[in-house]
N, C-alpha and C positions, 0 to 999 in steps of 0.2 A: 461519403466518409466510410471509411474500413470498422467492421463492427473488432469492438473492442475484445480480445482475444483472454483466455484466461491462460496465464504465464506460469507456469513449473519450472523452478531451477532446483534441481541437488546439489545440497551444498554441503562441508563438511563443517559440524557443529561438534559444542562438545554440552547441548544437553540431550536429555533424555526422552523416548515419548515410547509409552507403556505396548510394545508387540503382543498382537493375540497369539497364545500357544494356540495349540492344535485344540480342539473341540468335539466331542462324539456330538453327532445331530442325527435328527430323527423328525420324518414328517408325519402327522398323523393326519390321513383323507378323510373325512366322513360327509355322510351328504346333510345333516341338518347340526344344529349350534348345540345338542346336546345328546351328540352320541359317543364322542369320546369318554364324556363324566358316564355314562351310564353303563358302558362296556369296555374300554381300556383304562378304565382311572390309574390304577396299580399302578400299572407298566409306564405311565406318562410320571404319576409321582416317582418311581424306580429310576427313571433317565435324570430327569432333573435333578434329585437326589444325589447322584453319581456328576453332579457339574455340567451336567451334559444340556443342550439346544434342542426345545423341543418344536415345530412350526407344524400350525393347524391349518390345515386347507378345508376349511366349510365351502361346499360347491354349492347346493342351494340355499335360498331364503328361508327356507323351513315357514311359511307364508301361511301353510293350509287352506287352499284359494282364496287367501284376501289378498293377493299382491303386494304394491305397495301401500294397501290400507290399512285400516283401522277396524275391530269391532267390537270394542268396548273400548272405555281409555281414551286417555287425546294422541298417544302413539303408535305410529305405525307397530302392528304386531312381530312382522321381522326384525325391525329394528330391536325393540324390547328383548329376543330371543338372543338378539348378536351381543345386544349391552351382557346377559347373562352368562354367552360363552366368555366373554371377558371377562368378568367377575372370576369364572372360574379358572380362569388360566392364569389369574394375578394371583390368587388366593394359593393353587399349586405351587407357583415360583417363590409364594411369600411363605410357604414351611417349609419351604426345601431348601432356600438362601441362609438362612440363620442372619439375615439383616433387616435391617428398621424397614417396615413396609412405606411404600410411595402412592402417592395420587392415583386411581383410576388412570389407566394411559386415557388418550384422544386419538380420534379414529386420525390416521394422513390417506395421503393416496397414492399407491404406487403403482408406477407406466411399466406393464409387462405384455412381452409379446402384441404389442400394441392396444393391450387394453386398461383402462383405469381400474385398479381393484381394490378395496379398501381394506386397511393393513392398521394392527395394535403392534404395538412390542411392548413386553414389560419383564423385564430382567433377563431369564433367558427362554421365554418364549417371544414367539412369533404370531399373531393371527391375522389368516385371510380369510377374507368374505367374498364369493365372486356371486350371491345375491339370485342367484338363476331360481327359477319359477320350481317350485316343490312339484314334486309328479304324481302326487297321490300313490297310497299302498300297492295299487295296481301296477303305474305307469302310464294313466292314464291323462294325467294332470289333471286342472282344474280349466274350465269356460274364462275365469278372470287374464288369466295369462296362455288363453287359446290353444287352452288344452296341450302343452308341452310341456318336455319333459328330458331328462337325462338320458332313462331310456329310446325314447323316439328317436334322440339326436343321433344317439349309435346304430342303433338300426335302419338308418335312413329313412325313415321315414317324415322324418321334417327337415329342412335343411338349416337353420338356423336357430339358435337360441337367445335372446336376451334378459340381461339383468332384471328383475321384477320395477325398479328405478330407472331403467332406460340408461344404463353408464357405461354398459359392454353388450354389444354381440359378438359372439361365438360362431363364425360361418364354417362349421363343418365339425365333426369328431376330432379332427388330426388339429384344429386349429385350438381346442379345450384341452385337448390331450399337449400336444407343445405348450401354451400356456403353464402347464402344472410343471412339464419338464424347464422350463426357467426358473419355474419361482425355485424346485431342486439347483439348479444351477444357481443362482443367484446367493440360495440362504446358506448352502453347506459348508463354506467357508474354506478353514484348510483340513479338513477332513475328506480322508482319500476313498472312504465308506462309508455310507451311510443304513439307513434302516427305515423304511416306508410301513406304516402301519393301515389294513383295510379292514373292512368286513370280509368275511370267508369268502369265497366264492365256492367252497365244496360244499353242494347239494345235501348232501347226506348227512356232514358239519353242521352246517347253518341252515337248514329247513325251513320254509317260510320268510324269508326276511323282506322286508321291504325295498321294492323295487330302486329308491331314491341307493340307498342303503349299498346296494347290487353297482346300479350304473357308477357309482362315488367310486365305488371300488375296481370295477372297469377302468375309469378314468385313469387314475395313478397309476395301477400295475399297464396299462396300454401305454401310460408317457412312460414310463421306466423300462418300457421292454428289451430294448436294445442299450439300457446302462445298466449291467452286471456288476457296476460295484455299488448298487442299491439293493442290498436284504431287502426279503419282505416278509410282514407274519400276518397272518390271516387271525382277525377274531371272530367267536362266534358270538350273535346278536341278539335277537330275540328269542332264539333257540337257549339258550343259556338258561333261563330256567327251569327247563327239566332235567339240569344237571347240579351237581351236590354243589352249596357253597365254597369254595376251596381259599377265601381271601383272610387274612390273619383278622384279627381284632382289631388293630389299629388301620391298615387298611381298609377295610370296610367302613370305618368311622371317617376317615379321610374321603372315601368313593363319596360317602352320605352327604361331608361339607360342599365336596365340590360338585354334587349333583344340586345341592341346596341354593346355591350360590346362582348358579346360573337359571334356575327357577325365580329366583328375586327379580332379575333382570324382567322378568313379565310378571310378576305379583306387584313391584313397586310401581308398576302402569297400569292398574288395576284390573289385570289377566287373571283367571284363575291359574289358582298355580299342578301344574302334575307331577308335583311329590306326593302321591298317593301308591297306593297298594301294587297296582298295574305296572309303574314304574319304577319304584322301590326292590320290586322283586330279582331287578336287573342284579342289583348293589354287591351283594355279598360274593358275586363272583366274577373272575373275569377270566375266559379260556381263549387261547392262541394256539396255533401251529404257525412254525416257520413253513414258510414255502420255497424260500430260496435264500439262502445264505448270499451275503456279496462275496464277489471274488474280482480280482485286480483293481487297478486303483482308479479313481476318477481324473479325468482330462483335465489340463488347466484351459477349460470350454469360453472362457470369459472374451480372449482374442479370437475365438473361432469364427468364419464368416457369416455362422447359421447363429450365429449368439448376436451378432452387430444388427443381420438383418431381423431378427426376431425382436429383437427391442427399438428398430428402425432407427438406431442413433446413428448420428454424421460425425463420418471422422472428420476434426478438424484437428489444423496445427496448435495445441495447447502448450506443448514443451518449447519453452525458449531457447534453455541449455542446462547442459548439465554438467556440471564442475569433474573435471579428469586431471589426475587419477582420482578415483573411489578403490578404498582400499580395505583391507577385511577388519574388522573389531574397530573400526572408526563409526561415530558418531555422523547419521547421516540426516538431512533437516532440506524440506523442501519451502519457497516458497513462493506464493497462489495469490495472483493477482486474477480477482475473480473475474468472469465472461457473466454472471449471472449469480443472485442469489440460490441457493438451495442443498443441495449435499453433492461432496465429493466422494467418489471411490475410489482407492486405489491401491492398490495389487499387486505385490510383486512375485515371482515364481522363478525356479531355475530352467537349464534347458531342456528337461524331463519334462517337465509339466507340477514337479510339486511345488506348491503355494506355502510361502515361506512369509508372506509379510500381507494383510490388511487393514482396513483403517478405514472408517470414515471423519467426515470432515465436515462439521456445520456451517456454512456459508453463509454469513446472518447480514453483510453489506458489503461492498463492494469495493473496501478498503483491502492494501495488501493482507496477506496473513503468512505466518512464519509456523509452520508445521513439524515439529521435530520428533524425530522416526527412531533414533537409538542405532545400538548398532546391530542394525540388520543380516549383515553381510558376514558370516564367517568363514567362508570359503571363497577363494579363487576361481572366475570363472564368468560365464555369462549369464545376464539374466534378463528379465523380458519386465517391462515397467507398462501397467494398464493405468490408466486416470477415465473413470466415463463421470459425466457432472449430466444431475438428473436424469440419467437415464434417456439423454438425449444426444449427449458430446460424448466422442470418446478418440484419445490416442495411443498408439502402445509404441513405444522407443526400449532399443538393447541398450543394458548397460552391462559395461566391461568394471570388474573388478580386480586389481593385482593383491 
């Protein structure tokens, strides 16, 4: 029997369904669950503030060779660390929304560059966790997760890395490094620039800093090297304290909540907590240098062949058909006889490449569902229609507008 197909028809409707504007976004790298509160706070609340998409890429566990264990408490200690950078990234999007705060997200899991990696959203942030083994101050790692490390991974000298939970290995630099460059693909939406946030890597800047801290920072600027429409701004880290406090009043009090927050995440699992002196000293300030301005715009990467094969999805035939003509300032409504429970994407772009229409779509059973998109279309012209379902199906059909 033929497996049951999931069917797209465009239709012409006369309601309405709410188009994302354009969006500033902005990723911030850092290697453990609470170095953005402790060295970017400002700059994270300043985006958000401004409406803007913030997405956190945590590369390691922040574990301190316990892996996936425990040493005190009944939970795992990385976990406890990752529940706190969530705290702290709900608590930033809940002063800077001016709306009623919501539940605690729940962790899902999103299939990227063929790895599962564990993902929050909570208003307009994003967090990912990709759980990899802490490398110690050195780089040396820890005996529990055999002595690897972010560093070693770049430098060849080990050739593989996995998750402290066993949920991803990472076979090679280029394969952590591409990874980082989808999840940028994936979250940036219709923003044709974006802004990548790391630790320094100027020596002289950032002195000292920890090795995790270092390779985090590697990572990102090495997946973005060859997309110049990703700014980047270097902060500096532990170095930072022997330079003047520079952050207003109310900043600093805001850095203090959200560095507090994500310490609860391991005090309410009976961790001690380091909001003390050592840590605190970070707060009062936060320093940056841009290191590269973006310039030109981002690709619409989503139909690209290095985008289908890096998410390993199969194109199948999902569009049945699609209602002609489509015409400009009409009302346009798709609908989705599902192939599968789980989320739809779908993307529309002109023939430049800019992204003019997204949407996802909860797919909760397997009954038709009637999707309406508004009017998309103001101009005459071609356009390129994306649909991937889980991140595992994907088709793309031209549509003509008069």
């Amino acid at each position: 029997m033929a497996k049951r197909l999931l069917f797209i028809v465009i239709v012409l409707s006369f309601t309405r369904f709410n188009v994302w504007a354009q969006q500033d976004v902005s990723f911030s790298i850092q290697a453990h669950e609470d170095d953005w509160q402790l060295f970017m706070s400002s700059k994270i609340v300043a985006d958000l503030t401004a409406s803007g998409k913030v997405v956190f890429i945590t590369l390691t566990a922040g574990d301190a060779g316990n892996g996936d264990g425990a040493y005190s408490g009944g939970n795992p200690f990385y976990l406890s660390r990752e529940m706190g950078s969530v705290y702290s990234a709900k608590f930033a999007a809940d002063i800077t929304s001016g709306t009623t705060p919501l539940p605690v997200p729940t962790a899902t899991i999103a299939a990227v560059n063929g790895h599962n990696i564990t993902k929050y959203v909570y208003g307009n942030t994003v967090s990912y966790f990709l759980r990899l083994p802490d490398g110690d101050f050195d780089g040396n790692g820890f005996p529990i997760t055999g002595n690897k490390s972010l560093q070693k991974l770049r430098q060849g000298n080990i050739t593989s890395l996995t998750s402290v939970e066993n949920s991803a290995t990472y076979t090679g630099w280029s394969d952590l490094t591409n990874t980082i460059k989808q999840i940028i693909l994936n979250e940036k939406g219709t923003d044709n620039q974006v802004w990548m946030y790391t630790a320094s890597l100027d020596n002289n800047a950032n002195p000292g800093d920890h090795s995790d801290h270092l390779y985090a920072a590697h990572a990102g600027q090495d997946a973005v090297s060859a997309m110049l429409w990703v700014g980047i701004a270097e902060f500096v880290d532990y170095a930072s304290t022997s330079m003047p406090a520079n952050l207003s009043a109310t900043d600093h009090e805001n850095a203090a909540a959200i560095f507090m927050l994500s310490e609860w995440g391991i005090t309410e699992k009976e961790y001690a907590s380091s909001f003390v002196p050592n840590h605190t000293a970070w707060l009062p300030m936060d320093y940056f240098a841009v290191k590269r301005n973006p310039s030109g715009n981002a690709p619409f990467t989503i139909i690209g062949e290095e985008n289908i094969a890096g998410n390993k999805m199969t194109s199948i035939p999902m569009i049945v058909s699609i209602t002609s003509p489509v015409y400009t300032n009409k009302d346009v409504s798709m609908i989705i006889s599902p192939f599968e429970k789980g989320t739809l994407h779908t993307t529309i772009a002109d023939e430049k490449g800019n992204n003019i229409f997204n949407t996802e779509t909860n797919i909760e059973n397997k009954d038709g569902l009637l999707v309406n998109m508004g009017k998309i279309f103001t101009q005459k012209g071609r356009y390129i229609l994306v649909n991937t379902l889980n991140g595992k199906y994907i088709e793309t059909r031209k549509i003509i507008v008069q």
